[in-house]
BAZAFI-131091 format. One record per residue (C-alpha): residue in three letters; x, y, z. Coordinates in steps of 0.001 Angstrom, whole numbers. Layout:
BEGIN
+---------+---------+---------+---------+
! residuo !       X !       Y !       Z !
+---------+---------+---------+---------+
!     ALA !       X !       Y !       Z !
...
+---------+---------+---------+---------+
//
This chain:
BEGIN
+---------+---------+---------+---------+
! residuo !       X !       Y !       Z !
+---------+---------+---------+---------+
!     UNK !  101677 !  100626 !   61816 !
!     UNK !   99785 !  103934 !   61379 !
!     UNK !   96775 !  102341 !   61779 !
!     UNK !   97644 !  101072 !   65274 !
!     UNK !   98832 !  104280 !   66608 !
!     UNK !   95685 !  106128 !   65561 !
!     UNK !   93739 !  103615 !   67298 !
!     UNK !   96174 !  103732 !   70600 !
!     UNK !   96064 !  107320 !   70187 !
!     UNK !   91641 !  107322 !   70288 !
!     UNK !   91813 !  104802 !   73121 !
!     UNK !   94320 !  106860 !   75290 !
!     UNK !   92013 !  110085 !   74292 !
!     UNK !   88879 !  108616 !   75070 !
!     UNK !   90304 !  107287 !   78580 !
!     UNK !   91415 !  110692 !   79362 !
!     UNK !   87664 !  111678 !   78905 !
!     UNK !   85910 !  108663 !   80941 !
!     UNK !   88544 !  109342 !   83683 !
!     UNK !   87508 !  112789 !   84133 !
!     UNK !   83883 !  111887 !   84299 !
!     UNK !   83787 !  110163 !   87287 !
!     UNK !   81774 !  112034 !   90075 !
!     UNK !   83087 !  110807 !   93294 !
!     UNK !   80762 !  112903 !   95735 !
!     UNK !   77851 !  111297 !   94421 !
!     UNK !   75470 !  109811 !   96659 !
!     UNK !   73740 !  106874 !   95232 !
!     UNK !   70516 !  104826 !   95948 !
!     UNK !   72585 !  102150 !   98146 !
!     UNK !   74214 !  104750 !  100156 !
!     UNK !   71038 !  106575 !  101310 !
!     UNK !   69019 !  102845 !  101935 !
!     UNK !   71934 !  101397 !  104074 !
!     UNK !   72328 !  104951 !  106189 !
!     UNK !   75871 !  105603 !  105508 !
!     UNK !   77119 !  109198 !  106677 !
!     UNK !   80349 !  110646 !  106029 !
!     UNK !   79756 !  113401 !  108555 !
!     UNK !   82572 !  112724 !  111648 !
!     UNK !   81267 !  112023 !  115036 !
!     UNK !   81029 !  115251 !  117183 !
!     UNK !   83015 !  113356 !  120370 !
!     UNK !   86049 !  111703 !  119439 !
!     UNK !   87804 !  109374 !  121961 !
!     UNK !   91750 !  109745 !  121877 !
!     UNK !   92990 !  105944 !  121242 !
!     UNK !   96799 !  105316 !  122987 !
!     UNK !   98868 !  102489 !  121243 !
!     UNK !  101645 !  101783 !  123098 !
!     UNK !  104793 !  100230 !  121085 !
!     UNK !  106081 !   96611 !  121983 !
!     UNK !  109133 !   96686 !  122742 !
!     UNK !  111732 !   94799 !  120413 !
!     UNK !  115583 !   93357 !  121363 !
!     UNK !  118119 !   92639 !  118644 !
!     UNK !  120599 !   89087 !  119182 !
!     UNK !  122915 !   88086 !  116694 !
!     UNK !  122938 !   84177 !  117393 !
!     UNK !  126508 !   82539 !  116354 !
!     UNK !  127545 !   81032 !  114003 !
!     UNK !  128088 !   77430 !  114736 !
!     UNK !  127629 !   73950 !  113528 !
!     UNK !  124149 !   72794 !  114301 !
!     UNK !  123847 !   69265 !  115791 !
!     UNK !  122856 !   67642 !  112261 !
!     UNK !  126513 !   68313 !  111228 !
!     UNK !  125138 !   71432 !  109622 !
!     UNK !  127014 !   75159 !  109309 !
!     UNK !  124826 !   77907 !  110626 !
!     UNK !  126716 !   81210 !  109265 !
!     UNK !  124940 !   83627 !  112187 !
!     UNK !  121691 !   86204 !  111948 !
!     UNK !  120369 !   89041 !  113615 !
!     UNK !  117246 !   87730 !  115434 !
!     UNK !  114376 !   90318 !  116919 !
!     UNK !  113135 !   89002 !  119874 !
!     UNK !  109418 !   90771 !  120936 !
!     UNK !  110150 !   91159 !  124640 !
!     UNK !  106681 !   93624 !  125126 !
!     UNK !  103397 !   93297 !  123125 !
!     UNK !  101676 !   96247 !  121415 !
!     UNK !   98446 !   97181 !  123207 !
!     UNK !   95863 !   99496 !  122653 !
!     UNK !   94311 !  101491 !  125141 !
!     UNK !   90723 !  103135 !  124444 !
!     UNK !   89137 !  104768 !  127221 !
!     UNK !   85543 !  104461 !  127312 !
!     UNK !   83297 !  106906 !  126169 !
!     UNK !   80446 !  108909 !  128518 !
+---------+---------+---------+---------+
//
C-alpha cells in the first residue's frame, strides 16, 4: 500500500511541475506562417441583438383523441425571432 502512495504522491508532484511549465504567450512557428494577430481591431462596430420575444400557455389537461390522458404543460410559444443588427462599417 505504501508503495502505491509514494508513487501517487511522485505523479501528483511531478504534474504540479509540468502544469506550471506551460508558457501560454508563446508564439510558435504556425502562428507567425498563418498571420494570426491577437492585437484588437482599432474600429469596432457596436453589434445590436434584439431578444425574441417568448409567450407562456399552459395547454389543459384533457384526454387526447387516442383515448389517451394528457396531465397539462407549460408550453413557450416564440411569437418574435432574435435578430441581429450590424451596421456596416466605413
Amino acid at each position: 500500500m505504501r508503495k502505491y502512495f509514494l508513487i501517487l504522491l511522485v505523479l501528483l508532484t511531478n504534474s504540479m511541475f509540468v502544469g506550471c511549465a506551460h508558457n501560454s504567450e508563446k508564439e510558435g512557428i504556425l502562428e507567425k506562417r498563418a498571420g494570426y494577430s491577437l492585437q484588437a481591431e482599432e474600429k469596432q462596430v457596436p453589434v445590436i441583438r434584439t431578444k425574441g420575444k417568448v409567450k407562456k400557455a399552459w395547454l389543459h389537461a384533457h384526454e387526447m383523441p387516442t383515448g389517451d390522458y394528457f396531465g397539462g404543460a407549460w408550453v413557450y410559444l416564440l411569437v418574435e425571432q432574435t435578430s441581429w443588427n450590424v451596421p456596416e462599417a466605413n
